[in-house]
C-alpha positions in Angstrom: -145.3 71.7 -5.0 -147.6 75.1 -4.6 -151.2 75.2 -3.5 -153.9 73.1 -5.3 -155.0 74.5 -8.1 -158.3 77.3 -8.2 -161.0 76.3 -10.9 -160.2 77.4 -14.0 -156.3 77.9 -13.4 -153.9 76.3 -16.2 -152.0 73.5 -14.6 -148.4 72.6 -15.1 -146.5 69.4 -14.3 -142.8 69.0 -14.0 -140.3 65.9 -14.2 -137.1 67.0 -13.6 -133.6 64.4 -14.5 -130.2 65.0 -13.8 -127.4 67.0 -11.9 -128.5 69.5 -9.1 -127.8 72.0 -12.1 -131.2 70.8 -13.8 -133.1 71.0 -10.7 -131.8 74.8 -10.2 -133.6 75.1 -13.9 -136.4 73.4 -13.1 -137.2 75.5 -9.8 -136.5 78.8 -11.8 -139.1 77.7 -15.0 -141.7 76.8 -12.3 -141.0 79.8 -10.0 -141.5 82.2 -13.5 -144.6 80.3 -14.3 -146.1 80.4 -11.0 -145.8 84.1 -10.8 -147.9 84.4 -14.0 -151.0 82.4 -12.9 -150.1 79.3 -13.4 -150.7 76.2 -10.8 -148.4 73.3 -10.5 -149.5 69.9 -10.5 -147.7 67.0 -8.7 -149.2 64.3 -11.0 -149.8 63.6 -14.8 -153.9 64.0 -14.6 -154.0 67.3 -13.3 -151.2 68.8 -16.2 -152.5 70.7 -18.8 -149.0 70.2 -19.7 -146.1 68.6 -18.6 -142.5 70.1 -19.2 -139.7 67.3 -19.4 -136.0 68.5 -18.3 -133.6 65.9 -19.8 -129.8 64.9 -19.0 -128.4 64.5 -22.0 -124.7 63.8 -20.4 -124.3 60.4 -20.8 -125.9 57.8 -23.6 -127.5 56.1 -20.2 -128.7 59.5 -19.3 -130.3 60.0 -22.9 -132.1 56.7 -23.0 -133.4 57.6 -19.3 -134.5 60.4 -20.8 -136.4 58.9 -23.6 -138.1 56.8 -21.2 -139.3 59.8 -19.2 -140.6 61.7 -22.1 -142.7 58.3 -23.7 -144.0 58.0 -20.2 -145.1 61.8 -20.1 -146.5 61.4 -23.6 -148.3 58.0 -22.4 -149.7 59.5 -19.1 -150.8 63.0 -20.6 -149.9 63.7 -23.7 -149.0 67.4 -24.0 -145.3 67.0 -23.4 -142.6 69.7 -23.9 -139.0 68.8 -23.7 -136.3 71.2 -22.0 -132.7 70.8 -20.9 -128.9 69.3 -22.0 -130.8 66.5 -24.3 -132.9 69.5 -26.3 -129.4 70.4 -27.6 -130.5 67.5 -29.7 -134.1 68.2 -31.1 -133.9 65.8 -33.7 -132.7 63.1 -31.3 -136.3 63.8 -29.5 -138.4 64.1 -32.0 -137.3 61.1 -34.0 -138.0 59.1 -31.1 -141.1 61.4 -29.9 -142.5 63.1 -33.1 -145.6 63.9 -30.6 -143.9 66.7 -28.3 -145.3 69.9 -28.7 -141.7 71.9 -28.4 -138.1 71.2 -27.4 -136.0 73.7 -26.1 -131.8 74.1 -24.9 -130.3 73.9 -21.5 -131.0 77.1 -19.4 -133.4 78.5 -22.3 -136.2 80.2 -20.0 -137.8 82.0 -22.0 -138.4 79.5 -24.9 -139.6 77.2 -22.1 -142.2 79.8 -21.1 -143.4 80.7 -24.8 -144.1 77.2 -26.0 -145.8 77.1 -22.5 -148.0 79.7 -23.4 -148.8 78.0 -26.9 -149.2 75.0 -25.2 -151.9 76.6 -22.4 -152.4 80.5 -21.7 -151.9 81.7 -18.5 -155.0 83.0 -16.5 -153.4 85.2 -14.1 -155.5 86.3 -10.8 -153.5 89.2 -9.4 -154.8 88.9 -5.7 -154.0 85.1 -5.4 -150.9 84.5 -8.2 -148.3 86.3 -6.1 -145.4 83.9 -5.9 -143.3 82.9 -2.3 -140.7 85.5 -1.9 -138.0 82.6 -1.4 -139.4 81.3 -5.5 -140.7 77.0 -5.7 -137.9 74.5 -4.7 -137.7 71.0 -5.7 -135.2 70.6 -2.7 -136.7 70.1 1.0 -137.0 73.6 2.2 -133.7 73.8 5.2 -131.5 73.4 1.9 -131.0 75.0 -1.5 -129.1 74.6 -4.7 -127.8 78.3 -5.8 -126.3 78.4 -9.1 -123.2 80.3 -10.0 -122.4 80.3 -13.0 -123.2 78.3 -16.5 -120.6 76.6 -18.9 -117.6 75.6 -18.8 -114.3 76.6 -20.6 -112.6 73.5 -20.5 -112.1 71.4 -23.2 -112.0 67.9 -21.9 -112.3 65.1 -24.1 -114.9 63.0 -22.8 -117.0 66.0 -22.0 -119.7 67.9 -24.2 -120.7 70.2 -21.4 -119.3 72.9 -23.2 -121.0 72.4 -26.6 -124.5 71.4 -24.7 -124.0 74.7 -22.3 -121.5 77.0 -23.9 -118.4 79.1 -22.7 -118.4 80.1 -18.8 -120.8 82.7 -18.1 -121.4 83.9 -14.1 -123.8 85.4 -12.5 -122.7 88.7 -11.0 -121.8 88.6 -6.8 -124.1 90.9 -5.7 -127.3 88.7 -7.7 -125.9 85.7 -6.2 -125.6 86.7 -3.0 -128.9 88.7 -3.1 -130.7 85.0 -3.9 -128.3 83.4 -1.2 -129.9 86.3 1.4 -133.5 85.5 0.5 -133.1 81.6 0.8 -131.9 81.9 4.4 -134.8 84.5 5.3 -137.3 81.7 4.5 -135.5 79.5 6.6 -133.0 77.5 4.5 -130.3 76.1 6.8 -127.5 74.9 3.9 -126.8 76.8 0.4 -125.3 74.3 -2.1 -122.9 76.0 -4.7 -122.9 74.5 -7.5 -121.8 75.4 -11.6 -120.1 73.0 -13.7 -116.5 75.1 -12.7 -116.7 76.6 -9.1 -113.5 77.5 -8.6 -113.4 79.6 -12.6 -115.8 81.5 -11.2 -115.8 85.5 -12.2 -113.1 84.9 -14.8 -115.4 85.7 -17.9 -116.3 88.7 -15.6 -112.6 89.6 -15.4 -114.0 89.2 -11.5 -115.7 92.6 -11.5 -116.3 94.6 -9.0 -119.8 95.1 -7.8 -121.6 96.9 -4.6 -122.8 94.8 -1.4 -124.0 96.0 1.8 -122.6 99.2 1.5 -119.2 97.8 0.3 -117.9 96.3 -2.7 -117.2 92.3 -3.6 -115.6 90.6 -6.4 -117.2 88.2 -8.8 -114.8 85.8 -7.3 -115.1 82.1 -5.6 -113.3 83.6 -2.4 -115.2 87.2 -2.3 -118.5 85.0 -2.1 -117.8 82.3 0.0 -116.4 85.0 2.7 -120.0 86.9 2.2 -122.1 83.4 1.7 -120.4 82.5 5.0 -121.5 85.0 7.1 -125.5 84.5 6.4 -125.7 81.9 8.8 -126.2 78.9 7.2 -123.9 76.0 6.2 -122.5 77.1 3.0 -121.1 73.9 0.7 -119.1 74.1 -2.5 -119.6 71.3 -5.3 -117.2 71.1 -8.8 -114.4 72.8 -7.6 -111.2 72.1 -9.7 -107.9 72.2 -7.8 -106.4 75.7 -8.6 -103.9 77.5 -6.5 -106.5 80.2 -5.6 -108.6 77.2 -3.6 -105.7 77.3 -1.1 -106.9 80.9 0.3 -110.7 78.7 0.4 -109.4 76.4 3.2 -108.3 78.8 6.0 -112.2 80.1 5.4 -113.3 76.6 6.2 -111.3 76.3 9.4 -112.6 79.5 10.5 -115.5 78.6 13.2 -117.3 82.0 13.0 -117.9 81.5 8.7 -120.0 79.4 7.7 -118.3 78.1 4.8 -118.0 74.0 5.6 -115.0 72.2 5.3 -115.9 70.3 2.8 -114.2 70.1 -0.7 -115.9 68.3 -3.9 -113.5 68.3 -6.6 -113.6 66.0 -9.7 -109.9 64.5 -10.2 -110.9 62.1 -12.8 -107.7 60.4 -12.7 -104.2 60.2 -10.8 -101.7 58.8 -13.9 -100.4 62.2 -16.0 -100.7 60.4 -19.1 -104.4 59.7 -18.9 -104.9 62.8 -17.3 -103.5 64.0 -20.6 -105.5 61.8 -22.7 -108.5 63.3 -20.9 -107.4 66.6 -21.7 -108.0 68.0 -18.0 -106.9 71.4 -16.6 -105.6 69.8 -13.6 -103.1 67.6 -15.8 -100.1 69.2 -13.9 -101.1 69.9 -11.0 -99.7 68.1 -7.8 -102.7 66.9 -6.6 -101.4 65.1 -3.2 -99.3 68.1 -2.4 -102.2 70.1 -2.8 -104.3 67.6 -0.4 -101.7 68.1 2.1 -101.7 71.5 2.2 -104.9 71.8 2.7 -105.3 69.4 5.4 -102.4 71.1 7.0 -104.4 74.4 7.5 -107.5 72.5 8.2 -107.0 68.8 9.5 -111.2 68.4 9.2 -111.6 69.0 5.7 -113.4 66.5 3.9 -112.6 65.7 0.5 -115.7 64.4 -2.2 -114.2 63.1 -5.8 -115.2 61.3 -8.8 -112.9 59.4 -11.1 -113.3 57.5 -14.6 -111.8 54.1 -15.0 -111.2 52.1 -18.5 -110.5 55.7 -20.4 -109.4 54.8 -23.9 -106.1 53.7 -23.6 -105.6 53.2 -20.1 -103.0 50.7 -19.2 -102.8 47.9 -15.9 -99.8 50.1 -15.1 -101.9 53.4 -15.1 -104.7 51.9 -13.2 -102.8 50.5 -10.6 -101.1 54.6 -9.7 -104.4 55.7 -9.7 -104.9 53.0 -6.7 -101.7 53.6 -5.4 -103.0 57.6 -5.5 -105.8 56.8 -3.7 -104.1 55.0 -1.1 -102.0 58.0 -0.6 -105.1 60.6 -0.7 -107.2 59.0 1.9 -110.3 61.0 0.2 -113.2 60.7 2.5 -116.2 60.5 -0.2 -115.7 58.7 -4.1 -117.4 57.9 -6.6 -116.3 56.4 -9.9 -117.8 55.6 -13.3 -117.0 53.2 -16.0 -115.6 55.1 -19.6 -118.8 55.4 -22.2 -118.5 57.0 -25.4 -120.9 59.9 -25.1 -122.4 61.3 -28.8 -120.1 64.1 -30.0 -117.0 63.7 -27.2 -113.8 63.6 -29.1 -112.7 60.7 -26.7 -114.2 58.2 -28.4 -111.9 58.5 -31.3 -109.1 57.9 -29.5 -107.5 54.1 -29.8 -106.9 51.6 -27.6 -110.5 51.7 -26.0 -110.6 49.6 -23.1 -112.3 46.3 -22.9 -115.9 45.5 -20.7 -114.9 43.5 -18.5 -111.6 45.0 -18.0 -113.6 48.5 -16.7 -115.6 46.0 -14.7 -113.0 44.4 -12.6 -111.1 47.7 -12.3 -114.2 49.4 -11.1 -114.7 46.5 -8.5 -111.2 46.8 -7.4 -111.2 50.7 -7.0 -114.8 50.5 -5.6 -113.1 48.1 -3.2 -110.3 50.2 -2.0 -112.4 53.4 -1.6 -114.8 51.7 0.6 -111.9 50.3 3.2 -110.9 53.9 3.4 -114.4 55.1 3.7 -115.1 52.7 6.5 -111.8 53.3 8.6 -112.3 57.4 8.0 -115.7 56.8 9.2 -114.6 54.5 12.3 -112.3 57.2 13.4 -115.3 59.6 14.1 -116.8 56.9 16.9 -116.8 59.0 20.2 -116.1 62.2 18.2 -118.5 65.3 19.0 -120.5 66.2 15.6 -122.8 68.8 14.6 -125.7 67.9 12.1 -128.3 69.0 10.2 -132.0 67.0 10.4 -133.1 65.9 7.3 -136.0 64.0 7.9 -137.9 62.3 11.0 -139.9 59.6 10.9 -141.6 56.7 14.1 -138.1 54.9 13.5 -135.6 57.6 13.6 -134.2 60.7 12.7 -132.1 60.9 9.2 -129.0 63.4 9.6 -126.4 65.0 8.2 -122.6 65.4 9.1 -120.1 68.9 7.8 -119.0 66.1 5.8 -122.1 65.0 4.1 -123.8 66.1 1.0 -127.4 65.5 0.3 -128.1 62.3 -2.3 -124.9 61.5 -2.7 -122.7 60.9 0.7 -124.1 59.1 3.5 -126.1 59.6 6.5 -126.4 60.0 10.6 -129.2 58.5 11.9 -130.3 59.5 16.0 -132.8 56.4 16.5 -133.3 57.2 20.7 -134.2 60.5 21.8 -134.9 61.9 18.5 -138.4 63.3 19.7 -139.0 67.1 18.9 -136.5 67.4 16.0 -137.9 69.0 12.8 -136.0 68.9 8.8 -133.3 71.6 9.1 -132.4 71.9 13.0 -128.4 71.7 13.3 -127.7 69.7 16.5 -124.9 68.3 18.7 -124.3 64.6 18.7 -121.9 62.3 19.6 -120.9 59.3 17.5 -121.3 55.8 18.4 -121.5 53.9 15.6 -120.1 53.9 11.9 -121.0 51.6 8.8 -119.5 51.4 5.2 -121.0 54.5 4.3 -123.2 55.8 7.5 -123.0 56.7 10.8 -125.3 56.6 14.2 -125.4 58.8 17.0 -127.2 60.3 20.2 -127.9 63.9 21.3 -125.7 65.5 23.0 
């Protein structure tokens, strides 16, 4: 991360927890401090001081971040914390009365004053200039570019919206301006991410703004048209199934945009009633219809989810349709969590909360079924022809990426013969011939 220091010039380190939505904070607190004279450190012993972005999302998350902070404190001692958990100063500084300042999720400009309390910059015009493209925590071929912030929805196991506020995006032109720059210094795939893709604009009652001598929309399908034609592989994360995300799809089957076919969006849950219970925006939707529909227009699409199991109240019956669901779905990528209580979420006052080792054995079971469909989806693509983006080469092999395949959290393609030559972030042809639970291998084509 940046140069090595020159003698004299205040140091900063950085650990950064949590959802690609922290690391988009992260990079933008570095990239600010950078381009006022400050050098980044990649350990402890070279920090003057070390800025903490916590998850605060989960009580896991929160102890996880506890841990990083006493470790910061331990290993350098001038600590200041940022992010979801410094909703919470108290919670912090009760357990860390040491920390020099704690700041909010997105707060920027807190972040930098307590830095400059903490250590004053020393700017050198002629050297402090910062990369046009900013500092990324991501590998440079990809990039996370934030949307939006918030959320308006008001679901019950959720405290997004008190940590991060109402829904509040960025305006088309901005985003597409930073989506322009990434791919001029050579990123290959934009990640889109907020905590409500697909809400996108609304607060902006999706305003109007000048591009390229036209006009576009602050609106999920204005940008992913304009994203699409920057040539790179354009992905969307946390997009909730509204009727507007049909028009998305015929996008994704066009070859000439670049706009992948690849859908994440969080169902949670299949049964209406717990889908009630949870309070979700989707409660009434008609999800499989929906899933059909968009298959129909593009057969390729790959379809990422995330579902809860054991929510309060949750019956054998309603656990058993959301398997049934699933069965029906055929989604290509899931994940699923247990239910926790989370500080502040109005779930866990509802009744009927769900035993241990019930959530255990009905995450094995759903864990179970998902993989048997992962695994026959993946078999399917032996002998298929693939395109794939290089994420990393090493003696043993090349580690790749499908359309279908998000960084960190799907799986992999790995070319292990003929790999020689390929560098992070070429796209190549390959053609299957092997598939795991979760991975596939392949040669050049």
């Amino acid at each position: 991360m940046g140069d090595a220091p020159r003698p004299g010039q205040p140091t900063i380190g950085m650990v950064s927890l949590g959802c690609p939505k922290a690391l988009v904070d992260s990079e933008r607190i570095l990239t600010r401090l950078r381009a006022e004279g400050y050098g980044i450190s990649p350990d402890y012993a070279g920090a003057d001081v070390v800025i903490v972005n916590t998850c605060g999302f989960l009580d896991s998350a929160k102890a996880e971040s506890l841990d990083a902070i006493g470790e910061a404190l331990r290993e350098n001692g001038r600590v200041i914390v940022t992010g979801c958990l410094g909703a919470e100063p108290e919670y912090i500084t009760g357990a860390h009365p040491k920390v020099l300042a704690v700041t909010g999720p997105h707060q920027y400009e807190q972040v930098l004053d307590a830095v400059h309390a903490a250590v004053p910059p020393s700017p050198d015009p002629f050297v402090d200039l910062v990369p046009a493209s900013g500092i990324r925590l991501t590998p440079r071929h990809y990039a996370y570019v934030k949307i939006s912030e918030g959320c308006n929805h008001a679901c019950r196991f959720c405290i997004i919206p008190d940590m991060r506020g109402k829904l509040v995006s960025r305006p088309a032109h901005a985003v597409l301006r930073e989506a322009e720059k990434l791919v001029e210094a050579g990123v290959r795939e934009l990640l889109v991410i907020s905590q409500d893709t697909s809400a996108y604009g609304l607060d902006r009652k999706y305003d109007v703004n000048p591009w390229q001598g036209g006009e576009v929309r602050s609106h999920i399908l204005d940008l992913s048209r304009e994203m699409g034609k920057l040539g790179a592989w354009v992905r969307l994360h946390y997009v909730y199934p509204y009727p507007h995300v049909r028009d998305l799809v015929p996008l994704m089957a066009d070859p000439e945009n670049g706009l992948l076919p690849y859908l994440d969006i969080p169902f949670q849950h299949a049964h209406p009633d717990v889908l009630r219970r949870m309070a979700r925006p989707a409660a009434a939707a008609k999800t499989l219809d929906e899933i059909r529909a968009w298959r129909a227009v593009c057969p390729d699409i790959t379809l990422r989810s995330t579902f809860i199991v054991g929510y309060p109240g949750e019956t054998e019956a309603e656990f058993q349709t959301l398997l049934d669901w699933l069965d029906e779905a055929q989604l290509d990528r899931v994940g699923c969590f247990k239910y926790e209580n989370v500080a502040g979420a109005r779930s866990n006052a509802l009744p009927d909360h769900v035993p241990e080792e019930v959530k255990q054995d009905r995450w094995d079971r759903f864990m179970e079924k998902a993989q048997a469909i992962s695994e026959a989806k993946l078999q399917a693509k032996v002998g298929r022809t693939l395109q794939v983006i290089v994420d990393e080469v090493d003696a043993e092999a090349a580690t790749c990426r499908t359309m279908a395949d998000a960084p960190e959290i799907d799986g992999n393609l790995f070319i292990d013969d003929g790999f020689e030559g390929l560098a992070p972030g070429d796209i190549v042809t390959v053609e299957v011939e092997e598939a795991g639970d979760y991975d596939l291998w392949g040669r050049r084509v």
